[in-house]
N, C-alpha and C positions, 0 to 999 in steps of 0.2 A: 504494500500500500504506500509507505511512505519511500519507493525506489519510483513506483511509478508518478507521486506527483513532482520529483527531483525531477525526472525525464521530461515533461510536460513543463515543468520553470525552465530548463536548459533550452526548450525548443523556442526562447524568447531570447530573439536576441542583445536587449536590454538586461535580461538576468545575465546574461555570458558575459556581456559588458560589466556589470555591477561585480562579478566574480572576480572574474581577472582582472578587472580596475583594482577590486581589495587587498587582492593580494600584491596588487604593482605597489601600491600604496604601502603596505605594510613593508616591505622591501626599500620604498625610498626613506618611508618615520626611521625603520631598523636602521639603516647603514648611516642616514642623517644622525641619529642618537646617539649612534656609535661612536661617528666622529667628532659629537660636541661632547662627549663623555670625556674618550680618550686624547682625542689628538688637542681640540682647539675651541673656543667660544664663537667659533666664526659662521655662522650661519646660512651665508652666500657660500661658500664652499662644503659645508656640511649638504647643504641642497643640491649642488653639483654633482655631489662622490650620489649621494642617493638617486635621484633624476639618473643618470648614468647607467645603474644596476637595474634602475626598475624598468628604467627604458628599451632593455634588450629583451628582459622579458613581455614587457608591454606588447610592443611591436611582435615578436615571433606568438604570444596568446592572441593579440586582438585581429593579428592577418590569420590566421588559423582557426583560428577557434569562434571568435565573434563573427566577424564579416567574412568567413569562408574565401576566402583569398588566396593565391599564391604569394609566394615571399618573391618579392621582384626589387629592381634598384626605384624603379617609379613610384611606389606605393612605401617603400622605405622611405625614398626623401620626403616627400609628403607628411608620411606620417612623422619622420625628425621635424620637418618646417611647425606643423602644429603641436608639439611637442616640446619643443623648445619658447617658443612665440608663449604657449601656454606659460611655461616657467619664468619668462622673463619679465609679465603681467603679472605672474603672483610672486614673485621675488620682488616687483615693484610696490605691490600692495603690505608683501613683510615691509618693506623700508619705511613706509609711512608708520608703520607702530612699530619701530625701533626701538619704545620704552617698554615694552611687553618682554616677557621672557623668552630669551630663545627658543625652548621647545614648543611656547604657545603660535609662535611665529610659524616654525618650521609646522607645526598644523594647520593654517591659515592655509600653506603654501599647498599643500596635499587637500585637501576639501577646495577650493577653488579650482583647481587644474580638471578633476575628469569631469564637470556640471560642461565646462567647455568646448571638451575635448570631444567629447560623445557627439555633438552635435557638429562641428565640424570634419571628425571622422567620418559620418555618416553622411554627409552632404559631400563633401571634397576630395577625401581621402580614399574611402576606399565606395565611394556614388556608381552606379550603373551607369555613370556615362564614361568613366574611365572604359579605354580599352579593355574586354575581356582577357582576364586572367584564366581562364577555365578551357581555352581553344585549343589548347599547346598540348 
């Protein structure tokens, strides 16, 4: 019972997004925390080393698994372009509360990015008017 309504939530591909968004997420807080733990209080670079790690998984889950895609150089840089573009709007939005705590900041940054991302992904990135990936 409860395998079959997992099956029926994964056939959305908003839940597949929200999924493997959680876990990118959890992968950019983890390696960002890490770094303002151990290395530094610097949270434009703690954002980086995290954005970085979760990004590779990002990209090979959400071409895969969300939007049924091939892994291609086209839909790679795309998806870097809104990816980045995304991190640099919410690194700019941590700067504005620079009196906030680091880690509250470095959450700011992850809860803004995928409301974004979802919607440009879907429209730009990986849209049905891109060349078919599926012909090859």
């Amino acid at each position: 019972m409860m395998s079959t309504l997992i099956e029926r939530l994964l056939q959305y591909r908003l839940v597949r997004f929200a999924l493997t968004g959680g876990i990118a997420t959890a992968i950019h807080v983890g390696v960002a925390f890490m770094y303002l733990h151990l290395m530094q209080d610097n949270v434009f670079v703690a954002n980086v080393f995290g954005f970085s790690l979760a990004f590779v998984f990002s990209y090979f889950s959400q071409t895969l698994l969300v939007f049924k895609n091939r892994i291609n150089f086209g839909n790679a840089l795309r998806f870097f372009i809104v990816q980045f573009g995304a991190l640099l709007v919410a690194q700019g939005i941590s700067e504005m509360f620079s009196d906030l705590n680091s880690y509250l900041r470095v959450i700011m940054v992850v809860f803004i990015l995928p409301i974004v991302t979802y919607i440009i992904h879907k429209v730009w990135t990986f849209s049905d008017n891109q060349p078919s990936q599926h012909t090859k």
